[in-house]
N, C-alpha and C positions, 0 to 999 in steps of 0.2 A: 300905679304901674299899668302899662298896656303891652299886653302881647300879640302883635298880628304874625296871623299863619293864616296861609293856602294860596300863597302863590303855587307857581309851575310853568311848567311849560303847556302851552295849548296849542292847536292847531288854528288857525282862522277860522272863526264859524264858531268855535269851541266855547265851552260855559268854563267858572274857577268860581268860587266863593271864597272871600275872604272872610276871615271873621278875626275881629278885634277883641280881647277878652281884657278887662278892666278889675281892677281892686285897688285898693288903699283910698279911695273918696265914695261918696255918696254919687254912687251909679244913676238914680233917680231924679237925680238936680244937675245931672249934669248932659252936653253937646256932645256926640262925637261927630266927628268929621273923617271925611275919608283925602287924602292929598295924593297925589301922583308925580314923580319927576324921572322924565326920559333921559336918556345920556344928550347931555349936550342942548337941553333944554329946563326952560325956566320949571321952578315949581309949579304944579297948576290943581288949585281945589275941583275936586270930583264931589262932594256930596257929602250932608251932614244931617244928622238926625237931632232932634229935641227930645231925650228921653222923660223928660216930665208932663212934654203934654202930646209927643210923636209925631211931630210937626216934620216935614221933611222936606230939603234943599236940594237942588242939586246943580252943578254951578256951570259944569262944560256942555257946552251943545253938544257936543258932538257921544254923549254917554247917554243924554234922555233918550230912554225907550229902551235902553239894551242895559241898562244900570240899573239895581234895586236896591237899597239901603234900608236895613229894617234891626231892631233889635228886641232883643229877648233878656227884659230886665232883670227874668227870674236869674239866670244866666251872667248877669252881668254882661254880654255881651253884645257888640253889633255886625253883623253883617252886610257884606258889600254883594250882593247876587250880580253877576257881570256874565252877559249869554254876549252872541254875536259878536263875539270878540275878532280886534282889525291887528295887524300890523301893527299899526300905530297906535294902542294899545299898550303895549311895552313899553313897562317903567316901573320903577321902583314906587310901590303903594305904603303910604305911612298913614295911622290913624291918629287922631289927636284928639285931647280931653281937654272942654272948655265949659264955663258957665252957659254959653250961650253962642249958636252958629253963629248971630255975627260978629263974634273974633273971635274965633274957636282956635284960629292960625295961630292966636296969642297964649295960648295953652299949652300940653303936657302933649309933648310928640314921644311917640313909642318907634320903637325899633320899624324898621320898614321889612317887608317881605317881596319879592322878586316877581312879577309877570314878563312872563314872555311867551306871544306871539307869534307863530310862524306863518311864517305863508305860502 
């Protein structure tokens, strides 16, 4: 199971953390990944983590630098750190549990939680 919490609303400029909380599998063996989709746009991967060796991806240009992906396996958890947040920005963030980033899409999606951006 996966619970993300910490959407909200932010201002432009503005920080939010999300954080993904995981149980029912081996937290330690396993990918999470962070996904995004806008109203009226495609899905699009944001960033994913290796929690067995903390290996760390991150997929849209336009998040490197202002996106942090990190986790806390004691915690079972991962976190999405997201500062200078745009506009475009805003979208429904989902995290997903997989063997491994490269098909993590192919994996256990958890409920998504809400960004939104103002500007």
């Amino acid at each position: 199971q996966l619970q993300a919490s910490g959407g909200g609303l932010v201002q432009a400029g503005g920080s939010l953390r999300l954080s993904c909380e995981a149980s029912g599998f081996t937290f330690d063996d396993s990918a999470i990944g962070w996904f995004r989709q806008a109203p009226g746009k495609e899905r699009e991967g944001v960033s994913c983590i290796s929690n067995s060796d903390g290996r760390t991806y991150y997929y849209a240009d336009s998040v490197k630098g202002r996106f942090t992906i990190s986790s806390d396996n004691a915690k079972n958890t991962v976190y999405l750190q997201m500062n200078s947040l745009k506009p475009e920005d805003t979208a429904v963030y989902y995290c997903v549990a997989g063997t491994m980033c490269e098909a993590v899409s192919l994996g256990y999606w958890g409920q998504g939680t809400l960004v939104t951006v103002s500007s």
